[in-house]
C-alpha positions in Angstrom: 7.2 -18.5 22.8 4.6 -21.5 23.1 5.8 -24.4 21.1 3.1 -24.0 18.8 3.9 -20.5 18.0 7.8 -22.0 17.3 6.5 -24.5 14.7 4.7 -22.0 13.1 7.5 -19.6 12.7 9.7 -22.5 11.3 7.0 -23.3 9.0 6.7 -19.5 8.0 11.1 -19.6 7.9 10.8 -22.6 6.0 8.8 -20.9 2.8 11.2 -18.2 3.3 8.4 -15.6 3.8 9.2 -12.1 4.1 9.7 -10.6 8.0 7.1 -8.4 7.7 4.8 -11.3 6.5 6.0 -13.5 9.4 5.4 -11.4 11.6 2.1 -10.3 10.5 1.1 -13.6 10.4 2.2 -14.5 14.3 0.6 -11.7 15.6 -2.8 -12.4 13.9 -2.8 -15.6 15.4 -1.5 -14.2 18.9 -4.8 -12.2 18.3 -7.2 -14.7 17.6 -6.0 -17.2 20.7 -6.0 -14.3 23.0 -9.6 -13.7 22.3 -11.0 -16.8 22.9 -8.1 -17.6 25.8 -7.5 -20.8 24.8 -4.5 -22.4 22.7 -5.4 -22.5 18.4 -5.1 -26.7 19.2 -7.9 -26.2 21.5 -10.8 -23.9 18.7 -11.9 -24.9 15.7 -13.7 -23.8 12.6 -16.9 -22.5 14.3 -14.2 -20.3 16.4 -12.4 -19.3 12.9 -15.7 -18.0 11.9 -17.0 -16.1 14.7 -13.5 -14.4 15.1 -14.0 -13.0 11.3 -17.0 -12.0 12.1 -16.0 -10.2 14.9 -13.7 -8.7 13.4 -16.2 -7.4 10.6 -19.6 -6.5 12.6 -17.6 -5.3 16.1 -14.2 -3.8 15.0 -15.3 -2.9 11.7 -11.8 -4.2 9.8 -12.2 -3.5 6.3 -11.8 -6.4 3.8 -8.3 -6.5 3.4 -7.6 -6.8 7.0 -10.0 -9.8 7.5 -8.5 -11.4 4.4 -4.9 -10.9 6.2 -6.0 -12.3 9.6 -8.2 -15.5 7.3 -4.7 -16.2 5.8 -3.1 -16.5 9.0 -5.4 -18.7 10.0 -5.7 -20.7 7.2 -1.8 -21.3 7.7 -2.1 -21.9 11.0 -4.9 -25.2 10.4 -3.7 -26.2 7.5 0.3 -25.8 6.9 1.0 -26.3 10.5 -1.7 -28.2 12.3 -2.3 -30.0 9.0 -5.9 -29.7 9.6 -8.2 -30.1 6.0 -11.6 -28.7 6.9 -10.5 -24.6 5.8 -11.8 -23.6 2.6 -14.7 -26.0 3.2 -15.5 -24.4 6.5 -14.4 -21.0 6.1 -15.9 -19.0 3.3 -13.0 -17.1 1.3 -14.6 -13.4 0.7 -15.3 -11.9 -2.5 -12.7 -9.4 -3.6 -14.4 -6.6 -4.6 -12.2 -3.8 -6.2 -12.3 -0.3 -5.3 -11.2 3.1 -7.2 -7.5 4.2 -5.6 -7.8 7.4 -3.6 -5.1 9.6 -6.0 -3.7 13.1 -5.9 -3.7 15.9 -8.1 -0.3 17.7 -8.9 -1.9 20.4 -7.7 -2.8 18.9 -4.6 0.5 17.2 -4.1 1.9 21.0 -4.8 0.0 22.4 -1.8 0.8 19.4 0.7 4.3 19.9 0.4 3.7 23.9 0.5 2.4 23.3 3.7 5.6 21.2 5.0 7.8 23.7 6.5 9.7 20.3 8.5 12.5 19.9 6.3 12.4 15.7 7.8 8.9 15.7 6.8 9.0 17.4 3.2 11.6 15.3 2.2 9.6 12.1 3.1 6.6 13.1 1.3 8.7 13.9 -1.6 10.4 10.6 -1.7 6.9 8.6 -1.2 5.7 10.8 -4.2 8.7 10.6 -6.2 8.9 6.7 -5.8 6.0 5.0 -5.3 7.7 3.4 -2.4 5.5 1.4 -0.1 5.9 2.9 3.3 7.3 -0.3 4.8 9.9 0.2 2.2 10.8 4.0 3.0 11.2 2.9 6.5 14.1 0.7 5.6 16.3 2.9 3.2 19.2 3.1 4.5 21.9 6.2 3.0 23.9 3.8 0.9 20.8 2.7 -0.7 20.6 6.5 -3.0 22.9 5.7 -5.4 23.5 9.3 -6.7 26.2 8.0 -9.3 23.9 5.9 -11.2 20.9 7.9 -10.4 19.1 4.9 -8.8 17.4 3.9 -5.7 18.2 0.3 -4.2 15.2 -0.9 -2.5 16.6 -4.1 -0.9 13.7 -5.0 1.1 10.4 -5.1 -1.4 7.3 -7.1 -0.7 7.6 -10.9 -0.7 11.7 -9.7 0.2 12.2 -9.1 -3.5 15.0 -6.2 -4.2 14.4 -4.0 -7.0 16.3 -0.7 -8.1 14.0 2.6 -8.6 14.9 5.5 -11.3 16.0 8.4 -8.6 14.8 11.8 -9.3 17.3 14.2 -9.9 14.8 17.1 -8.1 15.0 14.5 -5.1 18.4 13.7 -5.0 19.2 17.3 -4.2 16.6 17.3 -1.4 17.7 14.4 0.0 21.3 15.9 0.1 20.4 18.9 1.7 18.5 16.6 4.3 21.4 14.9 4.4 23.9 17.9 5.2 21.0 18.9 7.7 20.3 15.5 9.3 23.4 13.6 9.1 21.2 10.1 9.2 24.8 7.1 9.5 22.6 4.2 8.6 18.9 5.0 8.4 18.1 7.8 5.9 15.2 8.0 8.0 15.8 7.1 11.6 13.5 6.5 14.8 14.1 9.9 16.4 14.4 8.4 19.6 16.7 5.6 19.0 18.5 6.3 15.6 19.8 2.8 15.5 16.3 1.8 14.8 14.7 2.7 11.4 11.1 5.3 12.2 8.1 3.3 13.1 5.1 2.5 10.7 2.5 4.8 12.6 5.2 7.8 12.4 5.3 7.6 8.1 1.6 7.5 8.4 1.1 10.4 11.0 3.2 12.6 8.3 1.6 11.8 5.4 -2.3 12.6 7.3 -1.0 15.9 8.9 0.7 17.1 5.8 -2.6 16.4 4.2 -4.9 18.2 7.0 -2.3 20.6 6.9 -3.1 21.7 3.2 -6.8 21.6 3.7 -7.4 18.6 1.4 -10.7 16.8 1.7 -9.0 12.9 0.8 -7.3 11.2 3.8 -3.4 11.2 3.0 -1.7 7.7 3.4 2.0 6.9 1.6 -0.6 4.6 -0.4 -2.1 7.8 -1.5 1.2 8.9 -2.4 2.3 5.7 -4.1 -1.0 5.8 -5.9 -1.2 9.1 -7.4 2.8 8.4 -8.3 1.5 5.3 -10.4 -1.3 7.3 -12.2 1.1 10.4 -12.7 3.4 8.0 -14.6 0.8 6.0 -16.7 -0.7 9.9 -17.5 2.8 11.2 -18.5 3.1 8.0 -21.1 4.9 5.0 -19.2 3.3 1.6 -20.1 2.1 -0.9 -17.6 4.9 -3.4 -17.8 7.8 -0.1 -16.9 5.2 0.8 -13.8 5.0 -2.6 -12.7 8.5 -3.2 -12.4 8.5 0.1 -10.3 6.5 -0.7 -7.9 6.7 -4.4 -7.3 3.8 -5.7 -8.4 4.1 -9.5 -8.7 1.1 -9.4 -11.1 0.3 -6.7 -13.7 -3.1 -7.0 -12.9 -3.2 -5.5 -10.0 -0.9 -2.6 -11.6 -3.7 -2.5 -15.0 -5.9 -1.1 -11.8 -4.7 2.5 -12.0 -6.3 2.3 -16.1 -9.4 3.3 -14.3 -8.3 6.1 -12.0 -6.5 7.6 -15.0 -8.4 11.0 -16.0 -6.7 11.5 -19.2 -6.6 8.2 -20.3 -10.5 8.3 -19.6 -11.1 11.9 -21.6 -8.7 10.6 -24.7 -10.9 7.8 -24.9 -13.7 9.0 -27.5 -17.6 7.8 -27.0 -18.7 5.7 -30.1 -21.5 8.5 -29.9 -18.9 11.3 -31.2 -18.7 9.4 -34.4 -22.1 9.6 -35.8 -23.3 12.5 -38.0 -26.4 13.5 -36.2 -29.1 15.9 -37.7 -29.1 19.2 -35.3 -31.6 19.7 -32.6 -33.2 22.5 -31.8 -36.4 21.8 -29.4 -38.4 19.3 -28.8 -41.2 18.0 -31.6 -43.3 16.3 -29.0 -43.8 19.7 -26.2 -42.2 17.9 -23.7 -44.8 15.3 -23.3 -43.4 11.4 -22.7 -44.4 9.2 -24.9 
């Protein structure tokens, strides 16, 4: 480790940042000095913004991604380096918001239909049942399901804050019967090649996409999907914002007020100020069709 990538990691230590977030952060800017082969001390804002770039026009990185890598950066020049030309230099992209991807019942039905792996189905069935981020389902650990108290301990939430999770009673008995099958000691979902290790990131995704090709559904299956379409089954069934929030973590309601607008029956209940007028009937047209 470079001396400059020690500072920065004692800066990140420092602000107690969560470990994925640390680490997330070092390797962006691992990236970024290993594409211009030079140390971060040596480039400077013109570099900043021909890396985002390239990372938009050449890898294609959606927004969030660039966002991710401009924070890193940011930290980098101005936390660590104490540099002050960042947010004049480097534009800070517009956030545009974008409709959630969400499940059906129905469609969630089929996918898990289609999961004959007992390891699999019961993974699925936990992201749906929980709204757990997948980061978060990698690190449950057995003593986490609390089966007296019918909760869920998830001890390693985004920014590191713990929170506890209402546990299914439909998914407590899966989860025993993949227990009895499985025998996970410290994991409840462990890297199949070394179970001291919890399963990797790209393995929770490769389940939830297969499962989803798997039941012939047209929408690309992430466990964001999954979390999603558990949010918007809740706010359909009658939980209010402020009970889903706490749920899934979100440090503003905001961003949890997003799933009003992927909500179907919240959308239909909502009557058009058009159904309350009395209106004379129609039958045709007066005018023959012709515009006027």
């Amino acid at each position: 480790m470079s001396p400059l990538q020690k500072r920065m990691l004692e800066e990140l230590q420092l602000r107690n940042l969560s470990k994925a977030t640390i680490s997330t952060y070092l390797r962006a800017v691992w990236r970024f000095a290993k594409h211009f082969r030079k140390s971060p001390e040596e480039l400077g804002p013109e570099h900043v913004r021909q890396y985002l770039l390239h990372l938009l026009q050449d890898k294609h990185d959606v927004w969030s991604t660039i966002q991710v890598n401009r924070g890193a950066l940011k930290f980098l020049y101005v936390r660590v380096l104490k540099q002050r030309w960042f947010d004049e230099e480097i534009a800070a992209p517009k956030k545009r918001p974008r409709l959630p991807t969400v499940l059906s019942p129905d469609e969630v039905t089929r996918m898990l239909d289609h999961t004959a792996n007992l390891r699999y189905w019961t993974i699925l069935a936990t992201l749906y049942a929980t709204g757990l981020r997948s980061q978060e389902l990698r690190l449950l650990k057995v003593g986490d399901i609390d089966g007296q108290r019918m909760v869920i301990h998830v001890r390693e939430g985004k920014g590191g804050i713990p929170r506890d999770i209402g546990l299914s009673p439909v998914l407590l008995e899966r989860l025993r019967i993949y227990w009895r099958w499985r025998k996970p000691k410290d994991w409840l979902f462990p890297n199949t090649r070394r179970p001291e290790l919890p399963m990797e990131q790209k393995a929770v995704w490769r389940v939830c996409l297969h499962a989803g090709r798997r039941a012939g559904l047209t929408k690309r299956v992430t466990p964001h999907v999954l979390r999603h379409s558990f949010a918007t089954s809740l706010l359909e069934t009658g939980a209010d914002l402020r009970t889903i929030q706490v749920l899934l973590g979100h440090a503003d309601i905001r961003t949890t007020a997003g799933y009003l607008r992927v909500s179907t029956q919240r959308i239909h209940a909502t009557p058009s100020p058009l159904d309350a007028l009395t209106l004379q009937p129609i039958f045709q047209s007066s005018d023959n069709g012709r515009q006027r």
